[in-house]
C-alpha positions as CSV (number, residue, x, y, z in Angstrom):
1,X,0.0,0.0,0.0
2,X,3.0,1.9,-0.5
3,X,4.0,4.7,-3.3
4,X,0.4,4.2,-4.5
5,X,-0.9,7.8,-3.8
6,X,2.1,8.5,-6.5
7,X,-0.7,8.2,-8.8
8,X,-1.6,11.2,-8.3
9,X,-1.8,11.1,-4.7
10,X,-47.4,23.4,9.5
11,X,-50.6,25.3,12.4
12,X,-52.3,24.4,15.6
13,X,-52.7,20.9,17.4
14,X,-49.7,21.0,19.5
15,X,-50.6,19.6,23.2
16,X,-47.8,22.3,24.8
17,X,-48.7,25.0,22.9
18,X,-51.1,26.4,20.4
19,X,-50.7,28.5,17.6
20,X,-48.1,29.1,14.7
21,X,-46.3,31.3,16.7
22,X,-44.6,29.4,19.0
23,X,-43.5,27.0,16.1
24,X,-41.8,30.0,14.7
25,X,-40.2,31.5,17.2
26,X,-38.7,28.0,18.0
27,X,-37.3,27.8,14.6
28,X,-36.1,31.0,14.4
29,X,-34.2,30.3,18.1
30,X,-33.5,26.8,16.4
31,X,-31.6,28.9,13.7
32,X,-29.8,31.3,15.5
33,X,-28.0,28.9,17.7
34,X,-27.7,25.5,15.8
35,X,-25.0,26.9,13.5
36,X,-22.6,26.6,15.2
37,X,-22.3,24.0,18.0
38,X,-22.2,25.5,21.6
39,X,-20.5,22.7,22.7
40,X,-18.3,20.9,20.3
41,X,-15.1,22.3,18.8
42,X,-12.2,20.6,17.3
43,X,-11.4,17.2,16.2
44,X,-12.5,15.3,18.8
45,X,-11.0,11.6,16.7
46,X,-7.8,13.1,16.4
47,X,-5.5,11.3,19.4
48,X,-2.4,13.6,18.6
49,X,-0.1,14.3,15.2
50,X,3.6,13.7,14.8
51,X,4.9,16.1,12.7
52,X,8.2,14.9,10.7
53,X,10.6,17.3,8.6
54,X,9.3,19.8,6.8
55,X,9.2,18.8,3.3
56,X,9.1,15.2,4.1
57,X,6.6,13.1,2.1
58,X,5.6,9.8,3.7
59,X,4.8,6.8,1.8
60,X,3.8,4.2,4.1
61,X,3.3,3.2,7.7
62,X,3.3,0.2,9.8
63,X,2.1,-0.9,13.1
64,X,3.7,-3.3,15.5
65,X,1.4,-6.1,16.7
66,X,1.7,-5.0,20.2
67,X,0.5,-1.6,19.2
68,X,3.8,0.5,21.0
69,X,5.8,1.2,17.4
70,X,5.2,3.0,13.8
71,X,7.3,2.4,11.3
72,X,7.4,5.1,8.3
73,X,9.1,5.4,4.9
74,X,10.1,8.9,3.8
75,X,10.4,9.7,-0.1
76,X,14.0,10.7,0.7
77,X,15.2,7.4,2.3
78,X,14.6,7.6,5.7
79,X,13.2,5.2,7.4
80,X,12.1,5.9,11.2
81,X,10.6,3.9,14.1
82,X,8.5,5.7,16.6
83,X,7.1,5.4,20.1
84,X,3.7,5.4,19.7
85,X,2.7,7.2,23.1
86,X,5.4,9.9,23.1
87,X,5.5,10.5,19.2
88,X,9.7,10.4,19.7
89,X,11.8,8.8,17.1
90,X,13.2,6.0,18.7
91,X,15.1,4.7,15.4
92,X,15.9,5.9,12.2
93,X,17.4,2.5,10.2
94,X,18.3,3.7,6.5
95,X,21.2,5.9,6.0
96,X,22.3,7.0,2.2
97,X,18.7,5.8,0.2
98,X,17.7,8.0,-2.6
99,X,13.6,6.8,-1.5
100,X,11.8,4.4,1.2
101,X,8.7,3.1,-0.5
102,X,6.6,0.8,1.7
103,X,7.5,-1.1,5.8
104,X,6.3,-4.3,7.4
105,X,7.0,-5.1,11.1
106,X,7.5,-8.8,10.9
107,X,4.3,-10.7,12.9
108,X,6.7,-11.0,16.5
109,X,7.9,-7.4,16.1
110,X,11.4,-8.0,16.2
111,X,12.1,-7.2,12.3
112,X,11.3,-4.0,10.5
113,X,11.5,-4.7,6.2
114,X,11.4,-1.8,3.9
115,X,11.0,-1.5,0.1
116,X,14.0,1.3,-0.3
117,X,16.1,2.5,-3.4
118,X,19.5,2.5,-2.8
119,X,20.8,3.3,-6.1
120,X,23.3,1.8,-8.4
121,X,22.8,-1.0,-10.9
122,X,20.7,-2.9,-8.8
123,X,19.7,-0.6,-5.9
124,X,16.1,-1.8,-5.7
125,X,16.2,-3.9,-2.5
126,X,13.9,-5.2,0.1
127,X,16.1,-4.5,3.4
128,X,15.8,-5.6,7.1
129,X,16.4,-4.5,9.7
130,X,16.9,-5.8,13.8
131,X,14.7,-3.8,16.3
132,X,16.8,-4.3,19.1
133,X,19.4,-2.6,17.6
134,X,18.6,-1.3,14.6
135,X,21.4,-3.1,12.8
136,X,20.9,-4.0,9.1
137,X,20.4,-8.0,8.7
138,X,19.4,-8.6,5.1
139,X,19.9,-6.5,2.2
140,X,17.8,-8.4,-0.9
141,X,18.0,-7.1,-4.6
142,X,17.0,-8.3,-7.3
143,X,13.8,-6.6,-9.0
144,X,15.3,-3.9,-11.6
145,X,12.4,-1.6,-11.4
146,X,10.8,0.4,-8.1
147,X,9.8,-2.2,-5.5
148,X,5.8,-0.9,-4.6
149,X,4.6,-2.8,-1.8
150,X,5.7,-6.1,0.7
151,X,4.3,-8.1,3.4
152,X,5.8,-10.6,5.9
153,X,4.1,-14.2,5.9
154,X,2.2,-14.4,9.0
155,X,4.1,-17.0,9.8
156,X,7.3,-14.3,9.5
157,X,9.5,-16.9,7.4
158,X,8.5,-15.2,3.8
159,X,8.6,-11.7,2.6
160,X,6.5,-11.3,-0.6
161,X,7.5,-8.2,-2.4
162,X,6.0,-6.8,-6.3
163,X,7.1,-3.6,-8.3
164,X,7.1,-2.2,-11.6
165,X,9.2,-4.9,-13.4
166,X,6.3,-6.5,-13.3
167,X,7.5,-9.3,-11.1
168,X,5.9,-10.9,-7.9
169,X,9.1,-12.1,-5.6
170,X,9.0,-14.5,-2.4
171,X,12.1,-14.2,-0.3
172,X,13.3,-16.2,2.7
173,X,13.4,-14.1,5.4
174,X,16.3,-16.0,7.6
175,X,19.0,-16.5,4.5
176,X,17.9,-13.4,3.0
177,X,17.6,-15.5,-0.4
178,X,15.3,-15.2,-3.5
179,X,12.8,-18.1,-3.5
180,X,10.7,-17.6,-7.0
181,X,9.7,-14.8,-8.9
182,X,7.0,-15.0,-10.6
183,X,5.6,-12.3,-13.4
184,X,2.0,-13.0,-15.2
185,X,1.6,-9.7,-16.7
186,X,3.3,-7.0,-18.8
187,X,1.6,-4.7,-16.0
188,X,3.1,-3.4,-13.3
189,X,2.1,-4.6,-9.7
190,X,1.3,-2.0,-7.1
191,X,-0.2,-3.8,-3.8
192,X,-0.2,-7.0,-2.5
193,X,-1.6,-8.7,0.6
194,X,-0.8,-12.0,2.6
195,X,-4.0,-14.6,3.6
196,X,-4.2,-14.4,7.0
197,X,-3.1,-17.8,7.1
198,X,-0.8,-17.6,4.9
199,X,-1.9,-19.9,1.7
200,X,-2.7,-17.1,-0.7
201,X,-1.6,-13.4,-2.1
202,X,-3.2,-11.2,-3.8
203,X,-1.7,-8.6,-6.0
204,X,-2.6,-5.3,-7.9
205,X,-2.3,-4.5,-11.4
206,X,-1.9,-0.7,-12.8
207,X,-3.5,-0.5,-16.6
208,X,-5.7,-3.0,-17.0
209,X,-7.2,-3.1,-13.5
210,X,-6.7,-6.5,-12.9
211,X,-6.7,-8.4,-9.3
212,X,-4.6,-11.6,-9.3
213,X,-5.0,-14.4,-6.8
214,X,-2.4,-16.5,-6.2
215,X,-1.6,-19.9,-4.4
216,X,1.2,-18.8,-1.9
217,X,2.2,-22.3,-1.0
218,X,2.8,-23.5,-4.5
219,X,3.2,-20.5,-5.8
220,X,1.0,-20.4,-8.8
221,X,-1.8,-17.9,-10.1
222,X,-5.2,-19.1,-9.5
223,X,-6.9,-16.6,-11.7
224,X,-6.8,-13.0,-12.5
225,X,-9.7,-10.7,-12.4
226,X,-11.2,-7.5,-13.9
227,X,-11.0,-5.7,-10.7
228,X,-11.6,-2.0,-11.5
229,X,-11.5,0.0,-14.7
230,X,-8.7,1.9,-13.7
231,X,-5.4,1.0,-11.4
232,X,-5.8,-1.2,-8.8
233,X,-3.8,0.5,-5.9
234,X,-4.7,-1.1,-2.4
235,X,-5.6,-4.1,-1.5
236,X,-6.1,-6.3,2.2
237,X,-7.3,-9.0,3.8
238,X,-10.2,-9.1,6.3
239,X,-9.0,-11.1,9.2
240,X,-10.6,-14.1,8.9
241,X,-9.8,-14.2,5.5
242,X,-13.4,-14.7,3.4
243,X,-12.9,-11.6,1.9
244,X,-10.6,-8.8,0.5
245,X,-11.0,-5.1,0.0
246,X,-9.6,-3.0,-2.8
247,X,-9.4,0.4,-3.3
248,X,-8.7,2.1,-7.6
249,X,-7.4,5.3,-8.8
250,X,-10.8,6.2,-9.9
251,X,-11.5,6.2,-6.7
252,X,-13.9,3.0,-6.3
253,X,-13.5,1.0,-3.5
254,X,-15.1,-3.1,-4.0
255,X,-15.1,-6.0,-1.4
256,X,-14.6,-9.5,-3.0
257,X,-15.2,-13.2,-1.9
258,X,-11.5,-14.4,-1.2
259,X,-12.4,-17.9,-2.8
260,X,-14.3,-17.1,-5.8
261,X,-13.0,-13.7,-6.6
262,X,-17.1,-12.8,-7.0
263,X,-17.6,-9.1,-6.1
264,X,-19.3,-9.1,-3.1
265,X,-20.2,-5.3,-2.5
266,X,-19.8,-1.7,-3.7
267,X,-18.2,0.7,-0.7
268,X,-17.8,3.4,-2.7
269,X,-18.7,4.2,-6.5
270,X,-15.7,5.5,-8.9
271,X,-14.8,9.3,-7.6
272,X,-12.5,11.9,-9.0
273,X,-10.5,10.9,-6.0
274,X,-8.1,8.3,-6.0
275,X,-7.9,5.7,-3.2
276,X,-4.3,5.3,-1.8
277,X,-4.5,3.0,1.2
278,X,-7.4,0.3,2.6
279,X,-7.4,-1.6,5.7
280,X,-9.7,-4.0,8.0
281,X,-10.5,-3.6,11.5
282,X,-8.3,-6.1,14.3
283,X,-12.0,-7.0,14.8
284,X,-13.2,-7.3,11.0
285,X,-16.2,-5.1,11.7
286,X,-15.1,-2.1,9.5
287,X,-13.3,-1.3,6.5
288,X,-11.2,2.0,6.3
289,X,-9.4,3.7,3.2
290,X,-7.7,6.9,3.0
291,X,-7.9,9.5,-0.5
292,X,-6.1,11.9,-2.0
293,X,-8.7,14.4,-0.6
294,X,-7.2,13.6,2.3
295,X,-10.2,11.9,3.9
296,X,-10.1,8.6,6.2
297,X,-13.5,7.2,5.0
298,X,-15.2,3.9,7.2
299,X,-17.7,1.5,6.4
300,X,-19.3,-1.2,8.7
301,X,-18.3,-4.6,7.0
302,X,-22.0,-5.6,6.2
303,X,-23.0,-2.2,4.8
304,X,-22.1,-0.6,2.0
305,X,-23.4,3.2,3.4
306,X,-20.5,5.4,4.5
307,X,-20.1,5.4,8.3
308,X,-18.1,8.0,9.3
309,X,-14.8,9.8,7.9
310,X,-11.7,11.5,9.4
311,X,-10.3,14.9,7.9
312,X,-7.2,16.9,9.3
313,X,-4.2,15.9,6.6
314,X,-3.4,19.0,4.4
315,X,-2.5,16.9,2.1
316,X,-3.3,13.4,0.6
317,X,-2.9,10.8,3.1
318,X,-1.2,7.5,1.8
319,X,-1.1,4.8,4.5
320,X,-3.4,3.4,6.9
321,X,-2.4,0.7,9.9
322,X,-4.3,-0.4,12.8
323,X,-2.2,-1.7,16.1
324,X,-3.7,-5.3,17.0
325,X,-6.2,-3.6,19.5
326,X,-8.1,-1.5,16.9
327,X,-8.3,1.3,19.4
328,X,-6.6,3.7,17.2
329,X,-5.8,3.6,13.8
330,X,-2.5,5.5,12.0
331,X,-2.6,7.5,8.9
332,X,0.0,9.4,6.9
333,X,0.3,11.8,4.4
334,X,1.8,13.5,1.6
335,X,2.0,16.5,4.7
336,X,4.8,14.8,6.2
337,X,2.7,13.9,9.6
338,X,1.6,10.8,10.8
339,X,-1.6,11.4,12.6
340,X,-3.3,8.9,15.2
341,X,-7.1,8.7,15.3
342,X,-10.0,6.6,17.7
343,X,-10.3,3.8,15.6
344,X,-13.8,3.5,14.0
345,X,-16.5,3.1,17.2
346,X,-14.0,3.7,20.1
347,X,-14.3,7.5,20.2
348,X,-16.2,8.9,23.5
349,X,-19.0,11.1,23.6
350,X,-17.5,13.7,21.7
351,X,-17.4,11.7,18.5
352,X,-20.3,10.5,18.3
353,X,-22.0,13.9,18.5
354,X,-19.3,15.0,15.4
355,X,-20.7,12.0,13.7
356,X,-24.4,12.8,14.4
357,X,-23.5,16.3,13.4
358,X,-22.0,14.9,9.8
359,X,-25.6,12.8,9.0
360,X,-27.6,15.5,10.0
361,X,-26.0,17.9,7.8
362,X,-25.1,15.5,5.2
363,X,-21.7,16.8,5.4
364,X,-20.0,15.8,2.1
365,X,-19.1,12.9,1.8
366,X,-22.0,11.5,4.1
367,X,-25.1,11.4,3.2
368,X,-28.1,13.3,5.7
369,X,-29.3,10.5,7.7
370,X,-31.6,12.2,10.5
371,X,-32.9,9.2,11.9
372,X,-29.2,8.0,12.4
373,X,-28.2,11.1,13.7
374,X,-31.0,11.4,15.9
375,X,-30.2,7.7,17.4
376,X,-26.5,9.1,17.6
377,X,-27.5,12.2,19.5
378,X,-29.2,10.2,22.1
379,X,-26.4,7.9,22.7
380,X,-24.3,11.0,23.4
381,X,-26.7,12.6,25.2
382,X,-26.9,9.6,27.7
383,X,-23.7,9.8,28.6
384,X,-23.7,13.4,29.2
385,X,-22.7,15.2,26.2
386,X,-24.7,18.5,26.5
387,X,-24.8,19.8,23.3
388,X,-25.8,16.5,22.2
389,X,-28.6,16.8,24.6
390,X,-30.0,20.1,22.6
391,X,-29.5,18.9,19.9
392,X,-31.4,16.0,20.6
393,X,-34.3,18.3,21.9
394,X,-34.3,20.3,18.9
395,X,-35.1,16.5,16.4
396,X,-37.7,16.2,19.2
397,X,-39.1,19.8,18.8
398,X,-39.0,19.6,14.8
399,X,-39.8,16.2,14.3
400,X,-36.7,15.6,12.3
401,X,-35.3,12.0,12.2
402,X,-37.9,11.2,15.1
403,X,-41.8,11.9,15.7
404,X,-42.6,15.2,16.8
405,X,-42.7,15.3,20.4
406,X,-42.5,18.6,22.5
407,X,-42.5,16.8,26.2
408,X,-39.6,14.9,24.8
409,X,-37.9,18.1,23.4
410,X,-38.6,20.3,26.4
411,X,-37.0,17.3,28.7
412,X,-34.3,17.4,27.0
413,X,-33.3,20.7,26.4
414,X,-33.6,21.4,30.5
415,X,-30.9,18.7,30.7
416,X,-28.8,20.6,28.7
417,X,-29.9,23.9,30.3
418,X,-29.1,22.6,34.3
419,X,-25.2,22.0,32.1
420,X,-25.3,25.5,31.5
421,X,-26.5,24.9,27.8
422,X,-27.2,28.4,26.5
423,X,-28.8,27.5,23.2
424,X,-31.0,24.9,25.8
425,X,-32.0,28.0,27.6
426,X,-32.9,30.7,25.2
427,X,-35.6,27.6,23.7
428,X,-36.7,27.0,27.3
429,X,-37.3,30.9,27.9
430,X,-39.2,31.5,24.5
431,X,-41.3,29.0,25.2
432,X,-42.3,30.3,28.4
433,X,-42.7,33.7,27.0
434,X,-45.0,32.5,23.9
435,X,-47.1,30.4,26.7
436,X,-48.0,33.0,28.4
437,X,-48.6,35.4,25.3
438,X,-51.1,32.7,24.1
439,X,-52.8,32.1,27.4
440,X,-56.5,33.4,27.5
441,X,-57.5,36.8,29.5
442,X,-58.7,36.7,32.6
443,X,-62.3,36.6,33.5
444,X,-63.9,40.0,33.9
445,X,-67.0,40.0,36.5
446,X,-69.7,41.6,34.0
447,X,-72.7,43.5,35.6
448,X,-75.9,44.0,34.9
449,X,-76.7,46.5,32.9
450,X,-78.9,49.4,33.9
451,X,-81.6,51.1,32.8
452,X,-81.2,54.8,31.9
453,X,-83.6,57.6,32.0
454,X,-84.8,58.8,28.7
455,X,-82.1,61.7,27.6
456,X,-83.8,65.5,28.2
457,X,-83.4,67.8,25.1
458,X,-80.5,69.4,24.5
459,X,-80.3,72.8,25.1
460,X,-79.3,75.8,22.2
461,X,-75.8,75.5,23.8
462,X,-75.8,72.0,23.4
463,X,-76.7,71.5,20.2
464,X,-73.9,74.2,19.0
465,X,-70.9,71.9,20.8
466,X,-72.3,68.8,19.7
467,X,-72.4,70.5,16.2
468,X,-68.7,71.7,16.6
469,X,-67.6,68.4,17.5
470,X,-69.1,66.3,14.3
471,X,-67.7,68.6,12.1
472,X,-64.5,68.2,13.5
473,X,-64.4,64.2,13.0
474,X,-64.4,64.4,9.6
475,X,-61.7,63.2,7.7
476,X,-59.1,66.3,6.5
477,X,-58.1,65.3,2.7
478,X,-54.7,64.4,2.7
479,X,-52.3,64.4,-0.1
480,X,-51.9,60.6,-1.5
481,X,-48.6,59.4,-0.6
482,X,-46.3,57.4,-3.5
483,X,-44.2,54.8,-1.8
484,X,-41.1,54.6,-2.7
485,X,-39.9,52.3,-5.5
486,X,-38.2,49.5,-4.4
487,X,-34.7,49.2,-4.3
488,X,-32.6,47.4,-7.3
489,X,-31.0,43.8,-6.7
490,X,-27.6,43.9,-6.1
491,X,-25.6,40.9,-8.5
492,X,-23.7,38.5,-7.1
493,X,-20.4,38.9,-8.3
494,X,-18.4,35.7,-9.4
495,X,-16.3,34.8,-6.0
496,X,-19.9,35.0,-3.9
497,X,-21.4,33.0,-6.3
498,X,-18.7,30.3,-6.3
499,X,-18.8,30.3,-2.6
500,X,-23.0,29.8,-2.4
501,X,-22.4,26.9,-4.9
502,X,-19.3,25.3,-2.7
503,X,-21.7,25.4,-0.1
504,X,-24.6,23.7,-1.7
505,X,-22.0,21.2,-3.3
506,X,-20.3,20.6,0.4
507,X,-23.6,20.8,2.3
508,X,-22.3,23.3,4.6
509,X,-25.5,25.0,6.1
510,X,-27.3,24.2,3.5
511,X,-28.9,20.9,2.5
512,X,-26.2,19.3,-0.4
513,X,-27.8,20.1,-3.7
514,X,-25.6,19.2,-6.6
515,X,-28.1,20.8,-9.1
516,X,-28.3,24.0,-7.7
517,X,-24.1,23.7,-7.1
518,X,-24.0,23.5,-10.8
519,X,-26.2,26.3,-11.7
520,X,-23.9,28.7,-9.4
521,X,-21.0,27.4,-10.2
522,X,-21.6,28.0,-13.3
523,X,-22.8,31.5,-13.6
524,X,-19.2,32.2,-11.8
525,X,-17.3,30.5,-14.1
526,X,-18.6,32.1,-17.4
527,X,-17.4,35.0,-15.6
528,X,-14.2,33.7,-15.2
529,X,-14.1,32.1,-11.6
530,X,-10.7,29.6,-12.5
531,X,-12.5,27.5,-9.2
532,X,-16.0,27.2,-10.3
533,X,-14.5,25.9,-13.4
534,X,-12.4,23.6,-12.0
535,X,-15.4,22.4,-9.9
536,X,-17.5,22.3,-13.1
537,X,-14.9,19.9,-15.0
538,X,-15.1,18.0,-11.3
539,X,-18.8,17.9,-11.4
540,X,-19.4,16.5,-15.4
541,X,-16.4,14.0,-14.6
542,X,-18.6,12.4,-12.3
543,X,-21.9,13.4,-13.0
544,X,-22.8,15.1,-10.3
545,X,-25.9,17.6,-10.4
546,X,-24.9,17.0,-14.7
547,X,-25.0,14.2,-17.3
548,X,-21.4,12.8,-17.1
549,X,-19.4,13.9,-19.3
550,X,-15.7,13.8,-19.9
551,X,-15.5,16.0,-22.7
552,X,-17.4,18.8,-20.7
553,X,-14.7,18.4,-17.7
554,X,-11.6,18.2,-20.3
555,X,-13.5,21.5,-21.3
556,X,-13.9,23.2,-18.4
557,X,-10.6,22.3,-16.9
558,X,-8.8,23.4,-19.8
559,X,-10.2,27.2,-19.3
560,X,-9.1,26.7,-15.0
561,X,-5.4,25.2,-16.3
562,X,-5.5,28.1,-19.0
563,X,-5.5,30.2,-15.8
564,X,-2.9,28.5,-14.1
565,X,-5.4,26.4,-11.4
566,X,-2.9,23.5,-10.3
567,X,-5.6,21.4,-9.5
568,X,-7.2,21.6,-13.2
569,X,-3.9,21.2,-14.8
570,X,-3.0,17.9,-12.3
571,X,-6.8,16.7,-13.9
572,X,-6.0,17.5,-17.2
573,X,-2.7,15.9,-17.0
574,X,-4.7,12.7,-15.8
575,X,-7.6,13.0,-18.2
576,X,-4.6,13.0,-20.9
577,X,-3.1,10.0,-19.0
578,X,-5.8,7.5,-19.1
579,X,-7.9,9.2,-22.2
580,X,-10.3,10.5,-20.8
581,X,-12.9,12.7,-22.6
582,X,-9.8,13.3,-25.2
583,X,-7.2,11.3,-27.3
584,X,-5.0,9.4,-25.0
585,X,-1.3,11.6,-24.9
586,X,1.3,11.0,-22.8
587,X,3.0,14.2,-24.2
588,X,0.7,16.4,-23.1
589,X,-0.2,14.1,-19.9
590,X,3.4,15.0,-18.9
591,X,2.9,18.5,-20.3
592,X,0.2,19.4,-17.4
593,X,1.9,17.3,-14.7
594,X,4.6,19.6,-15.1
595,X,2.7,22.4,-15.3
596,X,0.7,21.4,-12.1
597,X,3.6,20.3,-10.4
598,X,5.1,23.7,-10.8
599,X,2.5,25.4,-9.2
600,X,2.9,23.2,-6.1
601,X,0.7,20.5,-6.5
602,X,2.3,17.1,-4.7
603,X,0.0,15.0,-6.5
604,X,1.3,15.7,-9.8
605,X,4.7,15.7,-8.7
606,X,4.3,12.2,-7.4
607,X,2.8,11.3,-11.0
608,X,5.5,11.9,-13.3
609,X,7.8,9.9,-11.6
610,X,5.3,6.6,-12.3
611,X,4.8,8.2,-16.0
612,X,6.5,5.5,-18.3
């Protein structure tokens, strides 16, 4: 899982209250406060970051079984062991490498290996090295290209090792001797995986998309299968072995049946957003991958819905491992950080209200899910989490996700108000405000009337000040007042309009509408917005809120490249790559990388050096 990301890298009837005004003020106090949470802030997944070199591009990281040691391999060489609970370095093993590609703590923890470039003639060698003291014990060449990925044997006798000669290699871990190689393909090999008990591998092709499966005892391919319609770049094992996960460049992410091959479920549909690492659970229950848009997506093994993701990477994150106790799980990235996050259902209170928050929102990429994230706020809510609590009360209170109920809502926006919950509070006090603006007058004792006397006739006097006083009712003609016109709309100009449309496209205090997204986005980019049109090309590459359409993205992101956008000129360069929506070129391909590349972006960088 190594060097992949080098890809690219309604009124009335209410039994509390009556009368539409209550329900209004409540939304508008709903409103005012629920924008922002009142108590939630941060990332409440993210256990710490371990910040490397500036500059330094990880490519892949490992976990010790015991869960105390990461392992990383740096684009310049290096590769460093580090205390999991301090963050220190506690060994850096590789000394003069021009690039570390992929590490694999053997299955007792005593061995690091490392896929690492040590130049020369043969200078692509699968290395190892002593823990204890960090002594070099096996230095193994032999594949003549870039070595992509390894993995120990679980048995920790066998190192299986592929790369872009094309070749599959078994090694003997003791000797440090070359036991086969194997090569089935003209294709290069990017991943690879061991069985969990050791009697199969499976490896990943680039061009053709192909999955091989392959006998590991006798060493023989089994079959090979159309995997994905672009590069296959990830691969694992689940850990009882039925099943493998793999993860594309076009960002699709498919779990297969590890006997048959069959394709057992869709995680995720092709995306403009390549998938560099994938990884199972210690316990098998969930299935993680990490993207160049340097999310850390989860799914529960049985569904195929998104369950949660992890952002905080600046840039594409590469590598995913899980210690053996699956409370954390360790990411890294094109940033140079390795990050440590609560593995996938082991986060507190905290994050399960972030979650909630994501599926009420339908924060991209979830999708709104109210009933989940009402079920979500109550679990947090019952273990104290006050915002959760409001939050809660306000589903209640709107019936969103659950039936309407305002006992239920009141109850449990006190909660949060006795927690000092000031949202909680202001809905508590406008309700008792409106309740007693709606409550009926009071009874007024009414007498009986009385009979009056018959009026006498009014004298001369009288008659003149009663006179007086009718004439002066009468209505005085005033002059007839034009209102003023009403004022012209101001336009939009093209940056607000690109930001409305990120927001409808992100579902960021809005509900996500793609089709509306598109409408904005692109009223801003025929005025020359360079990132509405990248987002356009984005949008008609997948077919989001459009027809798909690669020839509309190649079009739009040619205008955003023509204006120097590094992300539409990285796109372009792929589109060119794979021939997409034009006349496959690996002239101009290289042309835009370059381009791209210049203007800072990693990803492109990272792709010319797999260009051919």
């Amino acid at each position: 899982m190594a060097v992949l990301h080098r890809i690219f890298s309604r009124r009335g009837g209410n039994p509390v209250c009556q009368g539409l005004g209550f329900v209004c003020l409540l939304w508008c106090v709903f409103f005012a406060f629920s924008a922002t949470p009142s108590g939630a802030s941060g990332n409440p997944d993210l256990v710490k970051t371990i910040k490397g070199q500036k500059g330094e591009i990880i490519n892949g990281v490992a976990c010790s079984s015991d869960g105390k040691k990461i392992a990383s391999a740096v684009d310049d060489g290096t590769v460093q062991v580090w205390d999991l609970e301090s963050g220190k370095v506690v060994l850096t093993l590789s000394k003069d490498l021009q690039g570390a590609n992929a590490v694999a703590f053997s299955p007792d923890g005593q061995l690091l290996a490392a896929a690492v470039m040590a130049g020369g003639r043969r200078g692509n060698a699968v290395q190892i090295f002593d823990l204890a003291n960090g002594q070099l014990v096996q230095d193994m060449r032999g594949h003549t290209q870039q070595i992509t990925d390894l993995a120990f044997s679980p048995d920790g006798n066998r190192i299986a090792s592929v790369g872009n000669d094309n070749t599959l290699r078994i090694w003997n871990v003791k000797y440090g001797t070359l036991e086969t190689t194997q090569k089935e393909t003209k294709n290069n090999l990017l991943a690879l995986a061991y069985s969990p008990d050791g009697k199969n591998i499976i490896a990943t092709e680039n061009w053709d998309g192909k999955i091989q499966m392959w006998d590991a005892i006798n060493v023989r391919l089994i079959r090979s299968i159309q995997g994905h319609a672009d590069w296959v770049l990830c691969v694992a094992y689940s850990p009882d072995g039925k099943e493998f996960v793999t993860g594309s460049r076009d960002g699709s992410v498919y779990v297969w049946d590890a006997e048959s091959g069959a394709r057992l479920r869709v995680l995720r549909d092709p995306e403009l957003d390549p998938v560099n690492s994938v990884v199972y659970s210690p316990d098998g229950r969930y299935v993680m991958a990490a993207t160049q848009s340097r999310h850390i997506l989860s799914w529960q093994k049985s569904e195929s819905n998104l369950f949660n993701f992890y952002e905080g990477h600046d840039l594409s994150v590469t590598s995913l491992a899980f210690p053996s106790s699956g409370k954390y799980v360790i990411s890294a990235g094109l940033d140079g950080s390795i990050r440590v996050w609560n593995g996938p259902g082991q986060g507190g209170p905290d994050s399960v209200l972030a979650q909630a928050m994501k599926y009420e929102a339908g924060t991209d990429p979830m999708e709104q899910d109210l009933a989940l994230a009402a079920k979500l706020y109550q679990q947090a809510a019952e273990k104290g989490q006050v915002e959760a609590m409001f939050r809660l009360g306000t589903m209640y209170s709107h019936g969103k996700g659950v039936v309407r109920n305002m006992d239920e809502a009141k109850k449990w926006w006190s909660l949060a108000a006795e927690k000092g919950n000031a949202s909680a509070k202001a809905q508590l006090q406008v309700g008792q405000k409106v309740a007693l603006a709606v409550s009926p007058p009071p009874q007024v004792k009414v007498e009986e009337p009385q009979v009056q006397a018959e009026p006498k006739a009014m004298e001369p006097e009288e008659k003149k000040i009663k006179a007086a006083v009718k004439e002066s009712s009468k209505p005085e003609q005033v002059a007839k007042v034009v209102p003023p016109a009403p004022p012209t709309p101001v336009a939009k100009d093209k940056n607000s309009l690109y930001e409305e449309g990120l927001r409808f496209f992100k579902g960021q205090g809005v509900p996500r509408d793609y089709a509306q997204a598109h409408k904005l986005f692109a009223e801003a980019a025929e005025m020359g917005q360079v990132k509405a049109q990248y987002r356009l090309g984005f949008m008609y590459s997948l077919g989001k809120g459009v027809k798909k359409s690669d020839q509309e993205a190649v079009n739009w992101w040619q205008k955003a490249a023509k204006q120097n956008d590094p992300e539409a000129q990285y796109y372009l360069g792929y589109m060119y790559e794979i021939g997409g929506g034009v006349k496959q070129d690996m002239g101009e391909a290289k042309k835009w990388y370059q381009k791209a590349a210049a203007n800072g972006n990693v990803n492109a960088a990272q792709s010319l050096k797999m260009l051919p």
